[in-house]
PDB file with SEQRES, HELIX, SHEET and CRYST1 records, atoms N, CA, C and O in Angstrom:
SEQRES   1 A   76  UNK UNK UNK UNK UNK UNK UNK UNK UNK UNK UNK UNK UNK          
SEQRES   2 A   76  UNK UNK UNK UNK UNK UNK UNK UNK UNK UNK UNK UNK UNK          
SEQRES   3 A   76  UNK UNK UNK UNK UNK UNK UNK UNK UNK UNK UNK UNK UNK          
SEQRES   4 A   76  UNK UNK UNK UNK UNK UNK UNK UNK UNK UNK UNK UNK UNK          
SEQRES   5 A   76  UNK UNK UNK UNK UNK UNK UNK UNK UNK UNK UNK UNK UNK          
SEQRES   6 A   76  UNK UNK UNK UNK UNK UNK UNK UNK UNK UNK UNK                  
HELIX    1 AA1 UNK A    2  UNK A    7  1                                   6    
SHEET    1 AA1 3 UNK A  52  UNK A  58  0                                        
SHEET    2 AA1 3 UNK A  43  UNK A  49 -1                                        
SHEET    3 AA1 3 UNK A  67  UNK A  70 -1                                        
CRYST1    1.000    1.000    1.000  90.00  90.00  90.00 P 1           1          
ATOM      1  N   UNK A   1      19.360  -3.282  50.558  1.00  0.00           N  
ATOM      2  CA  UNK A   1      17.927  -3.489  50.496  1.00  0.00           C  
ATOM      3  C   UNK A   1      17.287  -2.575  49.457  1.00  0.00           C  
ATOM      4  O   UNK A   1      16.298  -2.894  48.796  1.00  0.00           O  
ATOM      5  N   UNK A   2      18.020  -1.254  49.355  1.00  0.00           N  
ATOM      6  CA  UNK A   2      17.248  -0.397  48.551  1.00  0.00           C  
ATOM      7  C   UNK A   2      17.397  -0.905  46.875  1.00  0.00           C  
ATOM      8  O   UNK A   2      16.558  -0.892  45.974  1.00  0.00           O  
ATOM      9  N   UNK A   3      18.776  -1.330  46.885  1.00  0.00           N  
ATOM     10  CA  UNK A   3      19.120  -1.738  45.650  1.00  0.00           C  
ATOM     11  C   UNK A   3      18.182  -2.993  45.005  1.00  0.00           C  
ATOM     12  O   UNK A   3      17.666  -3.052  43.889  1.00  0.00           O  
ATOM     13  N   UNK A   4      18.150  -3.916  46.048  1.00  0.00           N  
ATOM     14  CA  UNK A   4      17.156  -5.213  45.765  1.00  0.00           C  
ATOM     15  C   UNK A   4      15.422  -4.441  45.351  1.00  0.00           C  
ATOM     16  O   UNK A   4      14.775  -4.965  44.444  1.00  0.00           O  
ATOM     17  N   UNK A   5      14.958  -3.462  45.957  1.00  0.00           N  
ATOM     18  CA  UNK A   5      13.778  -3.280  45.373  1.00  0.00           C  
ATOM     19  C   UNK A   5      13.810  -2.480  44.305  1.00  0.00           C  
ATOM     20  O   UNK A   5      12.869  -2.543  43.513  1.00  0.00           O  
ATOM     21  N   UNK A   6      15.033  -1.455  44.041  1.00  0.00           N  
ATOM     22  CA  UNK A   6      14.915  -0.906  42.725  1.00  0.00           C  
ATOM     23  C   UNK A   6      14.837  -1.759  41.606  1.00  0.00           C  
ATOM     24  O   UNK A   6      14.225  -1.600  40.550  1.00  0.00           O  
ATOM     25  N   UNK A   7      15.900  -3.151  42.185  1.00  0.00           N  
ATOM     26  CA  UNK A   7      16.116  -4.176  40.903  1.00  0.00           C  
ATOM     27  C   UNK A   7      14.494  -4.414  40.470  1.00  0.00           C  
ATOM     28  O   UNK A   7      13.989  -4.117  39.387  1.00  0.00           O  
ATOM     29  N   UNK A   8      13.821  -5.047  41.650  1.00  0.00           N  
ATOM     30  CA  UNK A   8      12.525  -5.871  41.208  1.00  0.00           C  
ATOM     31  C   UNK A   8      11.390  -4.516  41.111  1.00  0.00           C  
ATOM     32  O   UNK A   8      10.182  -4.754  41.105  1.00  0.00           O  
ATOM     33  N   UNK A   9      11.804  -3.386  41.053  1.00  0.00           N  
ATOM     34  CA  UNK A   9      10.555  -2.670  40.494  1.00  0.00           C  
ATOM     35  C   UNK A   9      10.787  -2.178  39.254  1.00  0.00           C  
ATOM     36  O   UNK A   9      10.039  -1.525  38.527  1.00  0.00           O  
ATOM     37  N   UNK A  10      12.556  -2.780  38.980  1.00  0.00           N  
ATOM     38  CA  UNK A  10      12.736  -2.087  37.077  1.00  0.00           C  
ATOM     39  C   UNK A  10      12.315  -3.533  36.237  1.00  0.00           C  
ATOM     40  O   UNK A  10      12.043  -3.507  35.037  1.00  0.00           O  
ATOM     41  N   UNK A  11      12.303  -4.903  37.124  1.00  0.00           N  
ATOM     42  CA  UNK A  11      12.062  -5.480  36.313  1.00  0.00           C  
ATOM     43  C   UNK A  11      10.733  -5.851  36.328  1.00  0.00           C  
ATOM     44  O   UNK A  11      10.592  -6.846  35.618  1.00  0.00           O  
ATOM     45  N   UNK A  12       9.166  -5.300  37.082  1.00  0.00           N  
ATOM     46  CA  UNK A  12       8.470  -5.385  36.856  1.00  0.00           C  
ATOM     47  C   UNK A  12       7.933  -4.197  36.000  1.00  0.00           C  
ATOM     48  O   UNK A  12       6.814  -4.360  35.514  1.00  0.00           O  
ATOM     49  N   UNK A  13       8.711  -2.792  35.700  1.00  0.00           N  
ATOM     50  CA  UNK A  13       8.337  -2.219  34.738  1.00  0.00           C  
ATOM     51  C   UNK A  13       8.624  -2.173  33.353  1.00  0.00           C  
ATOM     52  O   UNK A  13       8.185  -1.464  32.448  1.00  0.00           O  
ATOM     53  N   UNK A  14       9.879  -3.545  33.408  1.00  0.00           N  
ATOM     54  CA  UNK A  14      10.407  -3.596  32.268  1.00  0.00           C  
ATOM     55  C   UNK A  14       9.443  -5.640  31.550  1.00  0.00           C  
ATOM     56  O   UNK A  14       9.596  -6.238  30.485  1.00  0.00           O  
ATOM     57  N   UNK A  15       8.726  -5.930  32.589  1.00  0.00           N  
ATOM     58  CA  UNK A  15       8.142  -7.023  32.111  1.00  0.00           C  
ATOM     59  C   UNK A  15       6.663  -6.818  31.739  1.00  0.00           C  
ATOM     60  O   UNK A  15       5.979  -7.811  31.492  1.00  0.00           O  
ATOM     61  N   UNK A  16       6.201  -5.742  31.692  1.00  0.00           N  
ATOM     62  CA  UNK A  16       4.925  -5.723  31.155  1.00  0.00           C  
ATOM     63  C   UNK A  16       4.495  -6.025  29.818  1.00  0.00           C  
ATOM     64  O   UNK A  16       5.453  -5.881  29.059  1.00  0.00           O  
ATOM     65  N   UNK A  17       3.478  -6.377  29.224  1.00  0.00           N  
ATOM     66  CA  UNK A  17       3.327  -7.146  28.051  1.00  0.00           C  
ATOM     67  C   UNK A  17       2.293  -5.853  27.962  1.00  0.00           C  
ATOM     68  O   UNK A  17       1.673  -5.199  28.801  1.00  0.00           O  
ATOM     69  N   UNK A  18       2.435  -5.813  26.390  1.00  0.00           N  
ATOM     70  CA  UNK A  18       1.376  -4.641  25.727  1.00  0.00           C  
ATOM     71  C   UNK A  18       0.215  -5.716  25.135  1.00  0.00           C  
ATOM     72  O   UNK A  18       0.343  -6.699  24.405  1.00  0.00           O  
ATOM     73  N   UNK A  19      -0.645  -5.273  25.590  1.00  0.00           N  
ATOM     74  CA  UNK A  19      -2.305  -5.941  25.093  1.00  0.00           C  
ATOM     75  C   UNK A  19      -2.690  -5.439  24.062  1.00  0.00           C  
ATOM     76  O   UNK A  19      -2.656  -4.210  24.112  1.00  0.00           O  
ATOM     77  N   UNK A  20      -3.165  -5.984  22.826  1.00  0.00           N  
ATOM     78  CA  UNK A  20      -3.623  -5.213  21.739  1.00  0.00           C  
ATOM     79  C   UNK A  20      -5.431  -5.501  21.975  1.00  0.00           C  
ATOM     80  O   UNK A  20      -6.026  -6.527  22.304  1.00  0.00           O  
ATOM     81  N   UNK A  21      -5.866  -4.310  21.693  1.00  0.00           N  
ATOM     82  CA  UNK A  21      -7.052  -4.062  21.204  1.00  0.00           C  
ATOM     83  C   UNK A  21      -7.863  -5.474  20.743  1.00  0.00           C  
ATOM     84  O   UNK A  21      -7.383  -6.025  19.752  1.00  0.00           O  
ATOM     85  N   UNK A  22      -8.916  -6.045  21.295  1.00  0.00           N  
ATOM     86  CA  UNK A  22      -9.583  -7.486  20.461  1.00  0.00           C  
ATOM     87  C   UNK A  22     -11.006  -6.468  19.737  1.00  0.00           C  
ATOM     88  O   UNK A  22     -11.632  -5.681  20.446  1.00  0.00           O  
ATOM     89  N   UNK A  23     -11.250  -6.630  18.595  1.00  0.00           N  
ATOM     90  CA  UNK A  23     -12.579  -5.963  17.608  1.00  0.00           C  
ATOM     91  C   UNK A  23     -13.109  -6.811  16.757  1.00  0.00           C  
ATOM     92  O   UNK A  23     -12.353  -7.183  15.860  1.00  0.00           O  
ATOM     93  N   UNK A  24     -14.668  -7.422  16.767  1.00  0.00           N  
ATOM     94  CA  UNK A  24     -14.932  -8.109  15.819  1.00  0.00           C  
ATOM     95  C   UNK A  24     -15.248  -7.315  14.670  1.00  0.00           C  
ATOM     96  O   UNK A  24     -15.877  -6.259  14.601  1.00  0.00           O  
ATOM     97  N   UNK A  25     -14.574  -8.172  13.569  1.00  0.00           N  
ATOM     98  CA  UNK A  25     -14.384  -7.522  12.564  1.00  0.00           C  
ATOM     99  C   UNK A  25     -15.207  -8.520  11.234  1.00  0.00           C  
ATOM    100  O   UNK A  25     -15.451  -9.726  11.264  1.00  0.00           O  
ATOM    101  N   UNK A  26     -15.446  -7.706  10.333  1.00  0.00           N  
ATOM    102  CA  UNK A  26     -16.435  -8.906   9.150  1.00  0.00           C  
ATOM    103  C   UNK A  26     -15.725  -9.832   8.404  1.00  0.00           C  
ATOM    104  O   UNK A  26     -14.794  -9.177   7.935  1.00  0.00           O  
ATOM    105  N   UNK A  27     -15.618 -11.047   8.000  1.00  0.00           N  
ATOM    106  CA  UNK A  27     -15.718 -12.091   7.463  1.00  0.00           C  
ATOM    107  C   UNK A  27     -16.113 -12.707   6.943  1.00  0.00           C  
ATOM    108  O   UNK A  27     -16.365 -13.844   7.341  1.00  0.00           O  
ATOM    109  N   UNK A  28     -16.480 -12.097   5.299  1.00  0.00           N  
ATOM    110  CA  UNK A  28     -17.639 -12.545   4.817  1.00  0.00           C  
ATOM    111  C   UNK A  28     -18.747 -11.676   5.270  1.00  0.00           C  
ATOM    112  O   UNK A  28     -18.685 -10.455   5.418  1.00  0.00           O  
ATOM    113  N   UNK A  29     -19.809 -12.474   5.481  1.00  0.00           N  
ATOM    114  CA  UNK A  29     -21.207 -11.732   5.908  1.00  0.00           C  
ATOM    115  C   UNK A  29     -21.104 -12.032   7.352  1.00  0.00           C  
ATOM    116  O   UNK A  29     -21.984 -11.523   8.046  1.00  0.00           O  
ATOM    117  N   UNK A  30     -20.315 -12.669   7.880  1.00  0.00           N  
ATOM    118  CA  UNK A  30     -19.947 -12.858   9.332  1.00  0.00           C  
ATOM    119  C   UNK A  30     -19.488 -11.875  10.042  1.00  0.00           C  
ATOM    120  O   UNK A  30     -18.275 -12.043  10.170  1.00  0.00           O  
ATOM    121  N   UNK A  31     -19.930 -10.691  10.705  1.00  0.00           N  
ATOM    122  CA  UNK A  31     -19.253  -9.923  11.549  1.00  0.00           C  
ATOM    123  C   UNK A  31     -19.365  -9.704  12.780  1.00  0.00           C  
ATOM    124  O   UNK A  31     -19.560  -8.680  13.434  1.00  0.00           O  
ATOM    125  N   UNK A  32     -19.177 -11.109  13.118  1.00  0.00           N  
ATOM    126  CA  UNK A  32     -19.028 -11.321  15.183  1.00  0.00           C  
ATOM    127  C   UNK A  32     -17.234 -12.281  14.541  1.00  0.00           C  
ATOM    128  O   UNK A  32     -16.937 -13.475  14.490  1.00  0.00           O  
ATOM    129  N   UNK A  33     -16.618 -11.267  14.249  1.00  0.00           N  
ATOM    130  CA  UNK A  33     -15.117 -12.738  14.052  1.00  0.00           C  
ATOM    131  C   UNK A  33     -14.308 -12.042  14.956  1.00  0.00           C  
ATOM    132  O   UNK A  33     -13.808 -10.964  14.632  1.00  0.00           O  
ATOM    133  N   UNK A  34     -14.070 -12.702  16.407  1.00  0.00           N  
ATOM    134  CA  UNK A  34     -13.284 -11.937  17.299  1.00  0.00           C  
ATOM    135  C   UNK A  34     -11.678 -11.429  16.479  1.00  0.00           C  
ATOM    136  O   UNK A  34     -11.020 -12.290  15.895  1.00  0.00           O  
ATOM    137  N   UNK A  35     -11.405 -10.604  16.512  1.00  0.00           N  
ATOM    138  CA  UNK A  35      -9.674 -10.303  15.662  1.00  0.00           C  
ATOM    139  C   UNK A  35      -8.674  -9.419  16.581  1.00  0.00           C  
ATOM    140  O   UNK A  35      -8.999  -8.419  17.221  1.00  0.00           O  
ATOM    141  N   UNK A  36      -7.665  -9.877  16.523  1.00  0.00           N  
ATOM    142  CA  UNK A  36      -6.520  -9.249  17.299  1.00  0.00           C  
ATOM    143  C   UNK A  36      -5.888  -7.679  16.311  1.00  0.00           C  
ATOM    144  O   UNK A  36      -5.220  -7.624  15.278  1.00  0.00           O  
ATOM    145  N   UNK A  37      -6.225  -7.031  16.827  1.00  0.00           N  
ATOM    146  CA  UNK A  37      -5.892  -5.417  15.822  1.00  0.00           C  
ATOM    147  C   UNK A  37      -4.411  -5.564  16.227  1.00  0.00           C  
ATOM    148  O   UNK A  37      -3.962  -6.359  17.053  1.00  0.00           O  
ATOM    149  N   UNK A  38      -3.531  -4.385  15.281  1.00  0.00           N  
ATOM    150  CA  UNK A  38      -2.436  -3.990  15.232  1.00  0.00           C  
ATOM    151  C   UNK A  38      -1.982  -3.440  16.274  1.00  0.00           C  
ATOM    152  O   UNK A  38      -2.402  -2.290  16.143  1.00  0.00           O  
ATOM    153  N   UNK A  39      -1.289  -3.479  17.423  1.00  0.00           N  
ATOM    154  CA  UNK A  39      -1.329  -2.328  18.311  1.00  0.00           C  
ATOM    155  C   UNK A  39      -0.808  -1.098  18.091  1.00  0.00           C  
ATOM    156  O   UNK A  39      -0.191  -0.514  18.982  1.00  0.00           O  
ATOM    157  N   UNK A  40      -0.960  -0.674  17.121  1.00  0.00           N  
ATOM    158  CA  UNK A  40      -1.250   0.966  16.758  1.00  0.00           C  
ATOM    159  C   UNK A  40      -2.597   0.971  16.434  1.00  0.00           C  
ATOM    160  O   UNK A  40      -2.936   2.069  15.992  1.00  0.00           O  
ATOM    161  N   UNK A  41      -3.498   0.151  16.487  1.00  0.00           N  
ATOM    162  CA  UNK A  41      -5.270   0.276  16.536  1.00  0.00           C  
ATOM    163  C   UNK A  41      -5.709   0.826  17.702  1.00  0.00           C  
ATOM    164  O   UNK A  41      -5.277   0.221  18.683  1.00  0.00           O  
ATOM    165  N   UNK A  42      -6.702   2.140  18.052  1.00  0.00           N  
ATOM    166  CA  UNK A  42      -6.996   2.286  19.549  1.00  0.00           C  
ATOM    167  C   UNK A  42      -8.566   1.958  19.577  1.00  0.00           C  
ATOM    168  O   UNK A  42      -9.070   1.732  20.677  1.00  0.00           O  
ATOM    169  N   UNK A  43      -9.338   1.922  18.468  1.00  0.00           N  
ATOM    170  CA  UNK A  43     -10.329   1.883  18.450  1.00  0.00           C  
ATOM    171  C   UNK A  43     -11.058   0.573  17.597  1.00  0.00           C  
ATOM    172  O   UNK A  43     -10.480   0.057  16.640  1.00  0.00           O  
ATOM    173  N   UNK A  44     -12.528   0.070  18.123  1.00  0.00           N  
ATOM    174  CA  UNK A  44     -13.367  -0.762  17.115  1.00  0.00           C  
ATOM    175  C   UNK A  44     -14.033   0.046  16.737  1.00  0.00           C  
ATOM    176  O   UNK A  44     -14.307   0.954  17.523  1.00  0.00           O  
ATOM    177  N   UNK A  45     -14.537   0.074  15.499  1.00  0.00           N  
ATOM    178  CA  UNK A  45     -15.149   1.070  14.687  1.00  0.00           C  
ATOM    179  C   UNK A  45     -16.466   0.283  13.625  1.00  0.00           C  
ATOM    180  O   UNK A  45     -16.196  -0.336  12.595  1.00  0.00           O  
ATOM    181  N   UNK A  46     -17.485   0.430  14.013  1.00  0.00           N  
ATOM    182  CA  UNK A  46     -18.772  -0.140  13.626  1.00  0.00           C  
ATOM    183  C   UNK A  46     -19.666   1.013  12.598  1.00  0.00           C  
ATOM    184  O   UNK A  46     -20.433   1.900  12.974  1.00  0.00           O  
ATOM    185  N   UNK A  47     -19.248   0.631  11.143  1.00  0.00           N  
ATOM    186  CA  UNK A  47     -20.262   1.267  10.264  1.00  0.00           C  
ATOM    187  C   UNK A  47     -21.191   0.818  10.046  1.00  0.00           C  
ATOM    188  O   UNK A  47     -21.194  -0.413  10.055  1.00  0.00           O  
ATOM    189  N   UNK A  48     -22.599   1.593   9.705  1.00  0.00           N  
ATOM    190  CA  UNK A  48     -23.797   1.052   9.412  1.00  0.00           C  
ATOM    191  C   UNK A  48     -24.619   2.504   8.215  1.00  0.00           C  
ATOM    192  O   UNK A  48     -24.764   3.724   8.294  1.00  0.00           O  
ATOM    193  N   UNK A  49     -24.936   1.479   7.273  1.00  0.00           N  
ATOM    194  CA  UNK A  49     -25.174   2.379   6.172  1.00  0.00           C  
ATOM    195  C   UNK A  49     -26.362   1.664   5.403  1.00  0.00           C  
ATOM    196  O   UNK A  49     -26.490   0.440   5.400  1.00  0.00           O  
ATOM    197  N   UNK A  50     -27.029   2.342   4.895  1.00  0.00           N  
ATOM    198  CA  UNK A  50     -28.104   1.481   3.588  1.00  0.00           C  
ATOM    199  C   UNK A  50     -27.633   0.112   3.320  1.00  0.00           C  
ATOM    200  O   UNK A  50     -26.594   0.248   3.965  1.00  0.00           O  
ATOM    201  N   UNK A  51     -27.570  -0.945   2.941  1.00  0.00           N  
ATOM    202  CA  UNK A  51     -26.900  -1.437   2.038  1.00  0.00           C  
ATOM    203  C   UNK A  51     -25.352  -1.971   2.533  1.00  0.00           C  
ATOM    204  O   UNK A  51     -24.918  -3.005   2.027  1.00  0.00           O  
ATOM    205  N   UNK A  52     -24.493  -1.188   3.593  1.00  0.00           N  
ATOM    206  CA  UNK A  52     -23.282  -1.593   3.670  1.00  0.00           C  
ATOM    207  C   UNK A  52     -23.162  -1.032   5.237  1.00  0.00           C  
ATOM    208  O   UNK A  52     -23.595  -0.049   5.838  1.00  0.00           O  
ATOM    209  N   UNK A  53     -22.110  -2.509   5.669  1.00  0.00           N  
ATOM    210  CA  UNK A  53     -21.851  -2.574   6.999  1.00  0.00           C  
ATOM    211  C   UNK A  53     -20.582  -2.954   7.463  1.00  0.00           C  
ATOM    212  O   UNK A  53     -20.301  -4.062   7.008  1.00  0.00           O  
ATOM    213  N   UNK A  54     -19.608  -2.445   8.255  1.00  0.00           N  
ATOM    214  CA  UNK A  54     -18.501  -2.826   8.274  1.00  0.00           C  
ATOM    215  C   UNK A  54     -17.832  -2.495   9.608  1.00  0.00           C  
ATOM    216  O   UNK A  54     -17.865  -1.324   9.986  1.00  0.00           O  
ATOM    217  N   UNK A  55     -17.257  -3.376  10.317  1.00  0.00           N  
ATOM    218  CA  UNK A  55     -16.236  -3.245  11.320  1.00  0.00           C  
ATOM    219  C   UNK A  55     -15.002  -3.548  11.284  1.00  0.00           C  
ATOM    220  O   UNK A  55     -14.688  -4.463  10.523  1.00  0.00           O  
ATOM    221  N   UNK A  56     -14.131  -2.999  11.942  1.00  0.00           N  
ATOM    222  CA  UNK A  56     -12.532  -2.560  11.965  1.00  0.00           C  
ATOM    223  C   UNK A  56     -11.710  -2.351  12.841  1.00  0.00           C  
ATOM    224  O   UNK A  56     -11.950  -2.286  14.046  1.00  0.00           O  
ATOM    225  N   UNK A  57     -10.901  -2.256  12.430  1.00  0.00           N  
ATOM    226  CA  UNK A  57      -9.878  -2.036  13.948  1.00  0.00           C  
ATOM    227  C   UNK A  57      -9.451  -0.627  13.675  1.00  0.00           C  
ATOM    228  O   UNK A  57      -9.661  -0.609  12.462  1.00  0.00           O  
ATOM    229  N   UNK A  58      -9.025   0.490  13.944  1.00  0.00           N  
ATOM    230  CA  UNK A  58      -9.180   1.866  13.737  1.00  0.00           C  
ATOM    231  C   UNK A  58      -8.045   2.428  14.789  1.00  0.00           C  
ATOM    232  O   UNK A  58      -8.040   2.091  15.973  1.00  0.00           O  
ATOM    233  N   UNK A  59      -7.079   3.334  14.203  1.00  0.00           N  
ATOM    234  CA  UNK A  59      -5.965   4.130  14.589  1.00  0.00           C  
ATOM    235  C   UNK A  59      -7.240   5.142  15.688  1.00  0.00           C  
ATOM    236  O   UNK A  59      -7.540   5.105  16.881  1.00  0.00           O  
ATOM    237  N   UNK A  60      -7.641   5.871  14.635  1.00  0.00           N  
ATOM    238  CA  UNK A  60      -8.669   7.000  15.010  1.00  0.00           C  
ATOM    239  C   UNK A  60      -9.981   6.656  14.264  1.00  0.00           C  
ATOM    240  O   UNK A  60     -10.120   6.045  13.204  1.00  0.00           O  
ATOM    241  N   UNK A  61     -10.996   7.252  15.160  1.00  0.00           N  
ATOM    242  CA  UNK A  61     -12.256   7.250  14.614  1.00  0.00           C  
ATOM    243  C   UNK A  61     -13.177   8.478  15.460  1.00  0.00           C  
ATOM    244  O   UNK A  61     -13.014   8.969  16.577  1.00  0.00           O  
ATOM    245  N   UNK A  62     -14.036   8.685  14.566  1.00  0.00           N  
ATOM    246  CA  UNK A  62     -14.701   9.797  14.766  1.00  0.00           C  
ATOM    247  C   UNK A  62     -16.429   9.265  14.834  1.00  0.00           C  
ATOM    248  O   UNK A  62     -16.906   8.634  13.891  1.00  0.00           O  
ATOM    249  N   UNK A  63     -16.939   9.483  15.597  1.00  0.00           N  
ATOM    250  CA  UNK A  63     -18.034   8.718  15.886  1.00  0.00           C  
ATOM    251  C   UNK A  63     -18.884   9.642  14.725  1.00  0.00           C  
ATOM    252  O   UNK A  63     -18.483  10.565  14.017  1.00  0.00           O  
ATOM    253  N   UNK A  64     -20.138   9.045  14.823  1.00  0.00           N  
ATOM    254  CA  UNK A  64     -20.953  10.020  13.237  1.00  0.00           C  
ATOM    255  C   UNK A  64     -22.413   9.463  13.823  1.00  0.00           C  
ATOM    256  O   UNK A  64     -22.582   8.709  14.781  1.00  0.00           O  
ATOM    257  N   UNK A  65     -23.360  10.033  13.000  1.00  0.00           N  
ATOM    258  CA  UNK A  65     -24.732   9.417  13.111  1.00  0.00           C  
ATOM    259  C   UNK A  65     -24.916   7.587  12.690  1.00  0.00           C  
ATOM    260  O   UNK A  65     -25.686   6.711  13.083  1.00  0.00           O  
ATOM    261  N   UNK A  66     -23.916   7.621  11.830  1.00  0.00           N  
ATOM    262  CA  UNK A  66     -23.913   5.835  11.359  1.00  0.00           C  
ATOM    263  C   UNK A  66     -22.501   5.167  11.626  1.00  0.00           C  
ATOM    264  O   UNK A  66     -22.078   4.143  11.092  1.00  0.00           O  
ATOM    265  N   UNK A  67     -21.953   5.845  12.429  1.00  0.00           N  
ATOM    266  CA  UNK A  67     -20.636   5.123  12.875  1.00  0.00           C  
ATOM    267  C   UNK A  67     -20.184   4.897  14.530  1.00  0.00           C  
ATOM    268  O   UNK A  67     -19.984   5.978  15.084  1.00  0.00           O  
ATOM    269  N   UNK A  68     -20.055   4.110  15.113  1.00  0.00           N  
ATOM    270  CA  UNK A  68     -19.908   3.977  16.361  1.00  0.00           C  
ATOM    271  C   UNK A  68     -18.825   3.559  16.624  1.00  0.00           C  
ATOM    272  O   UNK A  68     -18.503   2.565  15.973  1.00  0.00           O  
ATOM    273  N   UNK A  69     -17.781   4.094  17.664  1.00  0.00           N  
ATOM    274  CA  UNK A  69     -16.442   3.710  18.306  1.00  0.00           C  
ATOM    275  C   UNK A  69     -16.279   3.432  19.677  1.00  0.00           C  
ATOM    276  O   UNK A  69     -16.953   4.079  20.479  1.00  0.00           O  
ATOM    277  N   UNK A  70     -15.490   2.570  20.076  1.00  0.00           N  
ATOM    278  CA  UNK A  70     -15.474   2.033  21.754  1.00  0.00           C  
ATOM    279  C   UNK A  70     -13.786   1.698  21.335  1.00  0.00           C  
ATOM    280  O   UNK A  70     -13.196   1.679  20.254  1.00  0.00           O  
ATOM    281  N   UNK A  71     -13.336   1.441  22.808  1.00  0.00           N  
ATOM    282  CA  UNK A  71     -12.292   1.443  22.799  1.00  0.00           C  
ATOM    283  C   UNK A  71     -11.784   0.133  24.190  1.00  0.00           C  
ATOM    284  O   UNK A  71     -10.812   0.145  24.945  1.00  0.00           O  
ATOM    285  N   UNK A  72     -12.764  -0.729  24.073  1.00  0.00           N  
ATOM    286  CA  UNK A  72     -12.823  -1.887  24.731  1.00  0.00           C  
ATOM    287  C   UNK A  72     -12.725  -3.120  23.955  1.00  0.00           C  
ATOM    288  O   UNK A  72     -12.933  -2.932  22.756  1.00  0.00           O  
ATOM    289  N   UNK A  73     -12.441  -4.461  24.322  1.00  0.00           N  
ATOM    290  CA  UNK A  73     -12.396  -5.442  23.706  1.00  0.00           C  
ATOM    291  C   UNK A  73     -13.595  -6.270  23.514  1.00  0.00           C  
ATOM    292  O   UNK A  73     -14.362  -6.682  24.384  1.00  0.00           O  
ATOM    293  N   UNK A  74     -13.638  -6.443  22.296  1.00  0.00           N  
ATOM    294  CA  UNK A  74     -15.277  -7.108  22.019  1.00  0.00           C  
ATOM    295  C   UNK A  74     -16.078  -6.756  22.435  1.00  0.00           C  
ATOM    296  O   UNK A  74     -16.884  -7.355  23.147  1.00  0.00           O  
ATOM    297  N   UNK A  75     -16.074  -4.699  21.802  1.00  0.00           N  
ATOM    298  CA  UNK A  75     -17.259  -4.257  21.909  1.00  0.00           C  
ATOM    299  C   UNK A  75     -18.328  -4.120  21.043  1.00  0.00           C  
ATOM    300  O   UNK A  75     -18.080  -3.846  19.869  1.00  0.00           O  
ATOM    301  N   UNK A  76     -19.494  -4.263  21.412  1.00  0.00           N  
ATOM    302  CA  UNK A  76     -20.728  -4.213  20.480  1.00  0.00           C  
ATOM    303  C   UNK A  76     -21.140  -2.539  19.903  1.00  0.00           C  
ATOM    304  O   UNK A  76     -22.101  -2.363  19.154  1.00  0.00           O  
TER     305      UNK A  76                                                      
END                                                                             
């Protein structure tokens, strides 16, 4: 019996699926484009500047007065 639950608790730790990060990212002047990041991405990363605006999928990010980071899927 013990053996039967070690089996089915190595193969539910060995069946987990890794989720990557979802970040809308720009497309053009379009930047609601849902996108599947790299999973070495941990972050969405939302610049906002004079003139220039840009979102990403981001290893690391450092939040700033014109930069915003979340670490959820299809965050605003």
């Amino acid at each position: 019996m013990k053996l039967l639950l070690c089996s089915l608790v190595l193969v539910l730790l060995c069946s987990t699926t890794v989720h990557s990060l979802r970040c809308y990212t720009c497309l053009g002047t379009d930047c609601k484009t849902p996108t599947e990041c790299p999973e070495s991405s941990n972050f969405c990363r939302t610049s906002s500047a004079p003139g220039a605006y840009s979102r990403t999928c981001e290893e690391f990010c450092v939040p700033d007065v014109n930069v915003f980071c979340c670490q959820q899927d299809l965050c605003d």
